[in-house]
Steps between C-alpha positions, in 0.01 A plus 500: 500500500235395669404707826555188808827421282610835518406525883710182525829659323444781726516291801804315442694846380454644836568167710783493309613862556407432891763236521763663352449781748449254793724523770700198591361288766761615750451833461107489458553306889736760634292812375203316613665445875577866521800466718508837626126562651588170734581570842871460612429307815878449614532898492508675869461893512787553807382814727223527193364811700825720382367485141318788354115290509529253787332224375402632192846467304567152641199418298535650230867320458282170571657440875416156710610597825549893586627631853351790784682575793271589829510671770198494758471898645170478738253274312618645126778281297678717305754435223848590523879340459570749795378689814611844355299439200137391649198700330152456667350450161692214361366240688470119414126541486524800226831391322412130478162329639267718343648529164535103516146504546381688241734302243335189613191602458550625176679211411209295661693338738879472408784774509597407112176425317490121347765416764382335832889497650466692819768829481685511811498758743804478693444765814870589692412599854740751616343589843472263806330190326241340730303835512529584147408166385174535716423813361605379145268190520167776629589669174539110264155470671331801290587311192461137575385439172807590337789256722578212506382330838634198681256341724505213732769343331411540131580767257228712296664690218377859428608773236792604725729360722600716784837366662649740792859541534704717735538478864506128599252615800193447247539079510365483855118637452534342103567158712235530725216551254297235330379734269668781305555654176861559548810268447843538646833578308757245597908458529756255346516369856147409524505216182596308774205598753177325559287776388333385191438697156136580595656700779844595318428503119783769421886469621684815432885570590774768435702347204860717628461284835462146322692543162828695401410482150390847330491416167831541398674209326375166553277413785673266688429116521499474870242811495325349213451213686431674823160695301380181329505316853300827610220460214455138550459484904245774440348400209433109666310701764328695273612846597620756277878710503565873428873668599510851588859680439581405197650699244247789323724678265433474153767290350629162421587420881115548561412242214762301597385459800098474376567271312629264751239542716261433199697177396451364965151578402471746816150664459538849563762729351525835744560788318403894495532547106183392465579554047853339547327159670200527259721452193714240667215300567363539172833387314584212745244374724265235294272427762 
């Protein structure tokens, strides 16, 4: 056999043994999309300070939205759910802002490299509001870079999203400014406010004081209809929905109850298992 013959045979053999090892085209897609190393933006890391690696293991588990509670002792904001348990050397800067800006950097300029979504830093005030906030918005000010900033009536998206939370005190000096890298954590009752999503982007509520459903048997119509109404108001005005108090035991009332929320579309699911929601997410959540 002639040598460019045999070169020929040889080229069809292993095309042909290439296709019979080829992977179908759905799988060849799926392994390609790597479902896992995608962030899960509806996930929120509740009191994410508790876990062993603030931060850290909210990330790891892929995390959209993760939690700090503050409290403002002189000009230091330290992290803690409570009083009692204040530490002068977990403070927002140490815990969070600096190790957000050394991911960023590293990831040259997003929180999850390839992914431009800002994550959201949703900051619970827990001490007298207006003064925190003040404080809080010197210490946004170190790291303008990383926030996203609303100015003069527009929005400028940045790696992260800072939203504050907590005592209601905060909206007064948020109102006032023209400029700031901060954005304030609404209530069900203010979908029917004036204050628009570049000012509100975020309404969070406790799901025991609007719903009697806990996952147990079917969710009722009436509260069905109730959530959908919720997602829809909100969503027309461009604002986003997370529920605190819902159920966090591991168990089929949790996914019960997940997977309603999923199915209203509401955009953050609140949880402190950071694993359990991870593998939720993974099996359900398509987006």
């Amino acid at each position: 056999m002639a040598l460019t013959t045999r070169r020929r045979a040889l080229t069809t053999l292993g095309a042909a043994l290439a296709g019979s090892f080829a992977l179908p085209a759905s799988r060849a897609l799926a392994a390609e999309a790597k479902p896992r190393t995608r962030p899960l933006w509806r996930a929120h890391a509740h009191n994410d300070y508790e876990h062993p690696r603030p931060l850290f293991d909210a990330l790891d588990h892929r995390f959209g939205s993760v939690e700090a509670d503050i409290y403002l002792v002189g000009d230091q904001l330290l992290v803690a759910h409570d009083p009692v348990e204040l530490d002068p050397t977990r403070t927002l800067e140490t815990l969070y802002l600096e190790p957000l800006a050394a991911r960023v950097r590293a990831n040259h300029g997003s929180v999850y490299r390839g992914y431009h979504k800002p994550l959201q830093l949703l900051i619970d005030i827990k001490t007298e509001g207006s003064s925190t906030y003040l404080e809080l918005d010197r210490h946004l000010r170190r790291h303008r870079h990383l926030f996203t900033r609303y100015a003069h009536g527009r929005v400028h998206p940045g790696p992260i999203t800072a939203v504050i939370s907590g005592d209601r005190a905060a909206r007064t000096p948020m109102e006032a400014q023209t400029e700031r890298l901060a954005f304030y954590d609404g209530r069900l009752a203010d979908l029917g406010g004036t204050a628009p999503a570049s000012f509100i982007p975020l309404i969070s509520d406790n799901w025991t004081l609007n719903f009697s459903w806990l996952g147990e048997g079917p969710f009722p119509d009436a509260e069905r209809e109730k959530l959908r109404g919720i997602m829809a108001a909100a969503h027309a005005r461009r604002q986003k929905v997370r529920f605190w108090a819902t159920p966090d035991l591991a168990g089929p009332t949790r996914e019960a109850l997940w997977r309603e929320l999923l199915a209203a579309d509401v955009d953050y699911l609140n949880t402190d298992d950071l694993g359990g929601l991870e593998e939720f997410l993974d099996a359900h959540d398509r987006q």
